[in-house]
C-alpha positions in Angstrom: 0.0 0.0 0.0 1.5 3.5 -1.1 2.8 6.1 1.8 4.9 7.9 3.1 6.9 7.7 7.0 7.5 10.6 9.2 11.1 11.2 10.3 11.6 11.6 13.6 14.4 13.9 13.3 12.5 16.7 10.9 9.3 15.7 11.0 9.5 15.2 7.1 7.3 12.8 4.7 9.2 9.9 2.7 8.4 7.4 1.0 8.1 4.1 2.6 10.7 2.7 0.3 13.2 4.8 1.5 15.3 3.6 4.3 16.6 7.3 5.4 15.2 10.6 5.6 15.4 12.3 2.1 16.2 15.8 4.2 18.3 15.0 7.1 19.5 11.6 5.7 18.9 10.0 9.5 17.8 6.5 9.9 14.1 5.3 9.4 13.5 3.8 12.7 16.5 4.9 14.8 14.9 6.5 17.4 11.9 4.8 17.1 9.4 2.8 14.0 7.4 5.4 12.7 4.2 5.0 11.2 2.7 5.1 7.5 0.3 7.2 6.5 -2.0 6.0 3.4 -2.6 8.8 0.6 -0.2 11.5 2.4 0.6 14.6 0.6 4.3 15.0 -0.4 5.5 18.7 0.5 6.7 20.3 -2.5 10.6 19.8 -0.8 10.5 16.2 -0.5 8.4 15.7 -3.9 11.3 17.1 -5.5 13.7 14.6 -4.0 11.3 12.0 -4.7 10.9 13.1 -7.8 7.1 13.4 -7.5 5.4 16.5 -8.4 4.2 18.7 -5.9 0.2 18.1 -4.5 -1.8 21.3 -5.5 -5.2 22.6 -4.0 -8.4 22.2 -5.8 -10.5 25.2 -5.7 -14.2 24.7 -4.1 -17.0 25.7 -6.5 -18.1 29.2 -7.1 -21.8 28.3 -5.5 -22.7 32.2 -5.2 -21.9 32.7 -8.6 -23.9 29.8 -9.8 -27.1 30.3 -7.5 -27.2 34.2 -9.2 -26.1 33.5 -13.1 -28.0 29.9 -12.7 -31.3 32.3 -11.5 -30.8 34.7 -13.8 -30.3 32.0 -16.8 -33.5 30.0 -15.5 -35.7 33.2 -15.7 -34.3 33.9 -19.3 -34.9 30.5 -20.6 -38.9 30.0 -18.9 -39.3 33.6 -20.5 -38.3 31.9 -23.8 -39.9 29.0 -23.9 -43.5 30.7 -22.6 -43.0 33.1 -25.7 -42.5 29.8 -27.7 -45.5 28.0 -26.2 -47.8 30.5 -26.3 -46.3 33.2 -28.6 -46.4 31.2 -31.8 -48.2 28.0 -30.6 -45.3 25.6 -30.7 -44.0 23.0 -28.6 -46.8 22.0 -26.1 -44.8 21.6 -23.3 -41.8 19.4 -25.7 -39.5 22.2 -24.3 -39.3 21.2 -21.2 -36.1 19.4 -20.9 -33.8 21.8 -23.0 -34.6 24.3 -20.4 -33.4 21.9 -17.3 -30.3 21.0 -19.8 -29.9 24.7 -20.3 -30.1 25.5 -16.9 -27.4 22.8 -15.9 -24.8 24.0 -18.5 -25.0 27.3 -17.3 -25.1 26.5 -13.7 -21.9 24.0 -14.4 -20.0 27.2 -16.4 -21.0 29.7 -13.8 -19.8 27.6 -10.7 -16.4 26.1 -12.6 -15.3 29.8 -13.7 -11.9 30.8 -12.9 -10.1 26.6 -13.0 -13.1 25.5 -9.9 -13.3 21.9 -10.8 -13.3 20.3 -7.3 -17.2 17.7 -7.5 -19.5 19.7 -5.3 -22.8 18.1 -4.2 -24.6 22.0 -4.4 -24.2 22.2 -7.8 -26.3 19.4 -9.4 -28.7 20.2 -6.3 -28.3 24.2 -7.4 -29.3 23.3 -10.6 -32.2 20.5 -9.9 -33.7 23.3 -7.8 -33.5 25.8 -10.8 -35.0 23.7 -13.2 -37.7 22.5 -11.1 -38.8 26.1 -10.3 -38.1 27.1 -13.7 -40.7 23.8 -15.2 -42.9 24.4 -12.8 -43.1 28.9 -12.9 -43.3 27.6 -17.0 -46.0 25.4 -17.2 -48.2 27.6 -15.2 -47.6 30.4 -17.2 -48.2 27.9 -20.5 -51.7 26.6 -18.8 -52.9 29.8 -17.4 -52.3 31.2 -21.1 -54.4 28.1 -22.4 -56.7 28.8 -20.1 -57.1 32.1 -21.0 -57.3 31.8 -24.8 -60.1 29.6 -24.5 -62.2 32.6 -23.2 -60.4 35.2 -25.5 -59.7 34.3 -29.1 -56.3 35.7 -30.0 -54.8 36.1 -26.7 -51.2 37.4 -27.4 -48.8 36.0 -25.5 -47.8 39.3 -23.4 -51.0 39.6 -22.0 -50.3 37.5 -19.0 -53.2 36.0 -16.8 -52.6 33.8 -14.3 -55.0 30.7 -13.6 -55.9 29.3 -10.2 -53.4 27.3 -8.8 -56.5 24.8 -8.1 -57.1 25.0 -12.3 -53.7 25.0 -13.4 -53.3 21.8 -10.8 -56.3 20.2 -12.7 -55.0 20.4 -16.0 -51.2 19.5 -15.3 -52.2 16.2 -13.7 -54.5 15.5 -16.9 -51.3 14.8 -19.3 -50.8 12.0 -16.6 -53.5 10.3 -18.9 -53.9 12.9 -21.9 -50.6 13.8 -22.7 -47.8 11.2 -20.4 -45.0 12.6 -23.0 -45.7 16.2 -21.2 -45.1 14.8 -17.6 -42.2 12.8 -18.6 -40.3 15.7 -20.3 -40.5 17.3 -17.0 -38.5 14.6 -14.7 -36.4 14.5 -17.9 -35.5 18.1 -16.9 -35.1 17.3 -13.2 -33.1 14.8 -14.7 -30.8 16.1 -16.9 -30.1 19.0 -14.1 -28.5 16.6 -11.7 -26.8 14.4 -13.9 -25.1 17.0 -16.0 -23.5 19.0 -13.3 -22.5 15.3 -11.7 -21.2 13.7 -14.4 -18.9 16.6 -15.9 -17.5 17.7 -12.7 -16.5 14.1 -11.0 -15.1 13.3 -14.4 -13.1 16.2 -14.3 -11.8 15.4 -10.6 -11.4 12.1 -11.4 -9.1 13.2 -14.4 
């Protein structure tokens, strides 16, 4: 198993292989058997000797920048896809998941900016929470339009009314049995919010 000994002289990490102390060349053991410890950084002194490179510190996330670009983001792409859905009648809900996959990206650029590539849980739950507001804030807007239109032929889109939540409610949990393409666009987007964050950033750390 790979580590490194203390000396007891210095106080200095060497490898286990090594029978004396890289820096002040006294015997391993002399004064007493000193123990290993598993996964140790090497100082960049003794990584030199060793002929190791030196361990370097990860940077943590940017999480503030990612909760107020990832918001910001979110809002932008709802707007868009409520002007899509009920702007020029297309998509019926189909745009769903490119938001939460937009959302991610943007939450994953924001947090990572400036070399941040250490695996955070917040991010992928920064984004999930984003996109779940964002589908949610969306498809109320897209039913209360709906809604609206069928009491008002040729509702445009920037006249906003907003449905009761009881209504809206109603009609989301019909496309359980109307629409079941609608609903499952919507954990696609939960879906895709988690596992792009995830899966980009661990593979990064692992790298």
């Amino acid at each position: 198993m790979g580590g490194y000994w203390i000396c007891d002289q210095c106080n200095s990490l060497n490898d286990q292989n090594n029978g004396r102390c890289y820096k002040c060349h006294v015997k391993r053991g002399e004064a007493k058997p000193q123990p290993v410890i598993p996964g140790a950084k090497v100082p960049p002194a003794a990584s030199r000797e060793l002929g190791q490179p030196p361990a370097t510190a990860v940077r943590e996330p940017n999480l503030t920048l990612a909760v107020l670009i990832g918001a910001a983001a979110a809002v932008f792409f709802t707007a868009g896809w409520y002007w899509f859905e009920a702007g020029i009648k297309f998509g019926q809900g189909r745009a769903a998941w490119l938001v939460g996959l937009l959302i991610a990206a943007t939450v994953v650029v924001a947090g990572t900016v400036g070399g941040r590539r250490r695996v955070s849980f917040m991010l992928p739950v920064i984004s999930v929470a984003l996109t779940t507001a964002a589908v949610t804030a969306g498809e109320y807007l897209i039913i209360s339009h709906a809604l609206a239109a069928a009491d008002v032929v040729g509702l445009p889109a920037s006249t906003i009314r907003l449905a009761s939540i009881d209504s809206v409610t109603k009609v989301a949990l019909a496309y359980l049995s109307t629409d079941p393409l609608r609903p499952l666009l919507w954990a696609l987007a939960v879906a895709a919010a988690w596992l792009l964050p995830w899966g980009l950033l661990a593979g990064s750390d692992d790298a």
